[in-house]
N, C-alpha and C positions, 0 to 999 in steps of 0.2 A: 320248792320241791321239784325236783327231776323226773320224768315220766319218759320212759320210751318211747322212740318214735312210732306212730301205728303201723306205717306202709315198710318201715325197717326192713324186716326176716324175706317181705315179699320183692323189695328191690333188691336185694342184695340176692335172691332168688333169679333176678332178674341180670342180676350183672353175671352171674354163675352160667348162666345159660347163654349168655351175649358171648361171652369170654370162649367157651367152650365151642359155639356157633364157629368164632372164628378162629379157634385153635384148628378145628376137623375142616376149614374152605380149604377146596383147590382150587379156587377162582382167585385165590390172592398170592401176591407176590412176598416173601418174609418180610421186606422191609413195610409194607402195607399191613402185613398181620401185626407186628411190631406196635407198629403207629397205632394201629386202632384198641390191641390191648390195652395201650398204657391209658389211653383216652377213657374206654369203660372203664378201667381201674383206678383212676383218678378222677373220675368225676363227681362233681356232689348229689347229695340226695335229691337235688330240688331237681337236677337235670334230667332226672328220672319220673319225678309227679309229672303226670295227664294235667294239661289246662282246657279248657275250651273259650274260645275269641267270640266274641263280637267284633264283626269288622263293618267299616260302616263304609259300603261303595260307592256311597253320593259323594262324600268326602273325599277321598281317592280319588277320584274323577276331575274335583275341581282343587286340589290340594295346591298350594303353591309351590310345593316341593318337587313337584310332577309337570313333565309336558302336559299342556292341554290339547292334547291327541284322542280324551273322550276315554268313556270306560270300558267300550268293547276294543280300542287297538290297546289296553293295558292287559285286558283280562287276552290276547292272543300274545303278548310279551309271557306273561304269567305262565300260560299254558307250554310256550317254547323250553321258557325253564324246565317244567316239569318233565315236557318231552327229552331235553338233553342231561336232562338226571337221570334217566330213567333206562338211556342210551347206554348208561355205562355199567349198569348191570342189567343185560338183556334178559335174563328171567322176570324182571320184575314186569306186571302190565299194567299203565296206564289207565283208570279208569274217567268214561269222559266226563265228569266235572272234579277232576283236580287239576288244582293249579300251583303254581310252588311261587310265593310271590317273599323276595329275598329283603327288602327296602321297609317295612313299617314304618311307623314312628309310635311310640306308644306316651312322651311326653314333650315338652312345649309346647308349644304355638298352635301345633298342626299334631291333635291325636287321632290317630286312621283305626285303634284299634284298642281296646279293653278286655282285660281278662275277665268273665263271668264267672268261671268255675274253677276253681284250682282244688285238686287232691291232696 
C-alpha cells in the first residue's frame, strides 16, 4: 500500500521558500544563484529531514583517524571552520558554542557519531 510522505507538502514548502530566498539575493552572483537553484531543486527529501547526532568527544579525541592533538586544539580546528563559513556571508553571527566539524565518521572501525533522532 502507498502512503504519502508526511513532511511532503511541508518540504516542498520549504524548497519554495529556499528557491524564492535565492531568486530575490543581491548578495549573489547569477552563476552562484544558478548553482544553488538547481541544488534545492534537485535534492532529495531526505536532504531536507532534521536529524539530531549524538557525538561522542572522548572518541574524537582519541580516534585513530585524528592527530592526537587532544580535544580542545580539535574543537579550536572546528570552531575556525565555522569562523570561516561564516566569513563568507557576513550577516550571518557566530554563536559561541558552534562549531562546524567537516570529517565524521559515522561507520567502520571508528564511529564518532550516531543519528538519535531522524524526521
Amino acid at each position: 500500500m502507498h502512503q504519502k510522505d508526511v513532511g511532503n507538502r511541508l518540504i516542498r514548502d520549504l524548497k519554495s521558500q529556499m528557491l524564492r530566498s535565492i531568486g530575490s539575493s543581491s548578495l549573489l552572483a547569477p552563476v552562484e544563484m544558478h548553482t544553488l537553484k538547481t541544488r534545492v531543486s534537485t535534492a532529495a527529501l531526505a536532504e531536507f529531514r532534521a536529524e539530531v547526532w549524538r557525538i561522542d568527544l572522548n572518541k574524537l579525541a582519541t580516534s585513530p583517524l585524528r592527530p592526537a592533538i587532544g580535544l580542545s586544539a580539535h574543537k579550536r580546528d572546528w570552531r575556525t571552520n565555522a569562523l570561516t563559513e561564516v566569513a563568507k556571508t557576513p550577516t550571518q553571527v557566530l554563536q559561541p558554542d558552534e562549531y562546524l566539524i567537516k570529517d565524521l565518521q559515522q561507520s567502520g572501525a571508528t564511529v564518532e557519531y550516531e543519528v538519535i533522532i531522524e524526521t
